[in-house]
C-alpha positions in Angstrom: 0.0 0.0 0.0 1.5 3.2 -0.9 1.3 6.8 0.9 -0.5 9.6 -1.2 2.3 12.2 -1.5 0.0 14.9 -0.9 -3.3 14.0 1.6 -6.6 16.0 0.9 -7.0 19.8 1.4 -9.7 19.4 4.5 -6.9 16.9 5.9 -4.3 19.3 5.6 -6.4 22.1 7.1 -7.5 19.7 10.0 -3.9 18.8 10.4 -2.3 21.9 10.3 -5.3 23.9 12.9 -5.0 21.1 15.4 -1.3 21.9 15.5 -1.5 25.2 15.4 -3.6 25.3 18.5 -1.9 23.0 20.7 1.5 24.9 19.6 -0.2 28.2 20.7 -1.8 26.5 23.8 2.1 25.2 24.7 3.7 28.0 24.4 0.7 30.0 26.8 1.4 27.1 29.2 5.2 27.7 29.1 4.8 31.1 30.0 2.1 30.7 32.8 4.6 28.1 34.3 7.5 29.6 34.1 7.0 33.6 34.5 3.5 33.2 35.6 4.3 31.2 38.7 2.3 28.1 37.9 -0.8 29.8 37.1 -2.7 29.4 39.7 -1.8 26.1 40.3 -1.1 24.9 43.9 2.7 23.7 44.4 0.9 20.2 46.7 0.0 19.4 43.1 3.5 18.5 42.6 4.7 17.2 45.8 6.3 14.0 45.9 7.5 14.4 42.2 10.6 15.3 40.8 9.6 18.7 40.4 10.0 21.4 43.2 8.4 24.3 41.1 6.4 24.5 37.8 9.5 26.1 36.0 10.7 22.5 34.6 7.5 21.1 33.5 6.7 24.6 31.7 10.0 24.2 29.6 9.4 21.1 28.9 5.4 21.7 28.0 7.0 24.3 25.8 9.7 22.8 23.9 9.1 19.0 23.8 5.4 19.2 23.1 5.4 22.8 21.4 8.3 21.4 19.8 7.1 19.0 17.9 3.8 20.5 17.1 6.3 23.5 15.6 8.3 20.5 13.4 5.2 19.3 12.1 3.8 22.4 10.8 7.4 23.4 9.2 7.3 20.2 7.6 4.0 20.8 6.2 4.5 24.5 5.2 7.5 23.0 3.3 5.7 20.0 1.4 8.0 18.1 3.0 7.0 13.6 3.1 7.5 13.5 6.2 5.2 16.2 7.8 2.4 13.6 7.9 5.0 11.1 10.7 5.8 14.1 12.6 1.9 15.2 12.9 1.3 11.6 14.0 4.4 11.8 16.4 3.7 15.2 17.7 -0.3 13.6 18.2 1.5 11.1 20.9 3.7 13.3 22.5 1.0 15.7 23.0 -1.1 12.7 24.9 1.8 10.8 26.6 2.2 14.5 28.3 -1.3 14.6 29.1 -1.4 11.3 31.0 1.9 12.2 32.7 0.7 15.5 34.1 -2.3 13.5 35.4 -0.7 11.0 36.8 1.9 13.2 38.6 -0.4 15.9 39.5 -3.6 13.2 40.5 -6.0 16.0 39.6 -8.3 16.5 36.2 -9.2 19.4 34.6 -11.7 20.1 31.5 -8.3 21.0 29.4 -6.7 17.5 29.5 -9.7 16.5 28.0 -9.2 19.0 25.5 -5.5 18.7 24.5 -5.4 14.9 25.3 -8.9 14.5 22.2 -6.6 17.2 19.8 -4.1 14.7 19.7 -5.5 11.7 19.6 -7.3 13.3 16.3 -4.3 15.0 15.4 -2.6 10.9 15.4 -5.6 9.4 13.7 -5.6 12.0 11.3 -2.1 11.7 10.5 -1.8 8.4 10.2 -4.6 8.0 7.6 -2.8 10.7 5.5 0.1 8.5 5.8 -2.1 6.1 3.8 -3.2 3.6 6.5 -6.8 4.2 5.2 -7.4 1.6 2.7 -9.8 2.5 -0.8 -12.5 1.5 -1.5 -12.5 0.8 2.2 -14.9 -3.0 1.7 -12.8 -4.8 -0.7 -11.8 -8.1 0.5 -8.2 -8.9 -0.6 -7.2 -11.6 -3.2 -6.3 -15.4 -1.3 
């Protein structure tokens, strides 16, 4: 099965505004944790992790996952094959940070929701532009 070189416009545009937002909403989180003191957040949120203040996390909210959201949308400004990987890779990063801050933190709020479903779309997405979405979709193969 081969990859389409160039995935749908809509895809694209879904693609490209789901990365867009969680790169804007990474880099506002960066800033609320690092110069904005945590944002509100109570420091008992983080006690017992590794973390003694919200500074660390907010760097790495800001380059890891705003990181890769940023590759992925250069790659895709630039037609570049692999744009479709990184939006897939970028999807996971974005929810393997979600569960983490949950898990370390032990508390919920309606924004993990939020982030963690733009990712897992962002993923799915990606990886049916990478080609994984077979046409016509109810053909039985050949024995």
């Amino acid at each position: 099965m081969s990859a389409p070189s160039r995935p749908r416009r809509f895809v694209r545009v879904i693609l490209a505004g789901l990365a867009g937002f969680t790169l804007v909403g990474a880099l506002v989180g960066m800033v609320g944790l690092t110069v904005g003191g945590g944002m509100g957040m109570p420091p008992e949120w983080i006690e017992g992790s590794v973390f003694s203040s919200y500074v660390v996390p907010g760097v790495i909210l800001g380059v890891v996952v705003g990181g890769s959201q940023a590759l992925a949308l250069i790659a895709q400004y630039r037609r570049l094959r692999l744009a479709w990987g990184l939006h897939a890779a970028a999807g996971l990063v974005l929810m393997v940070w979600i569960f983490i801050e949950i898990a370390i933190m032990l508390e919920w709020a309606p924004l993990h929701g939020i982030f963690f479903a733009a990712g897992f779309v962002q993923t799915v997405v990606a990886v049916l532009a990478l080609g994984a979405w077979p046409s016509p979709f109810f053909v039985r193969e050949r024995a």
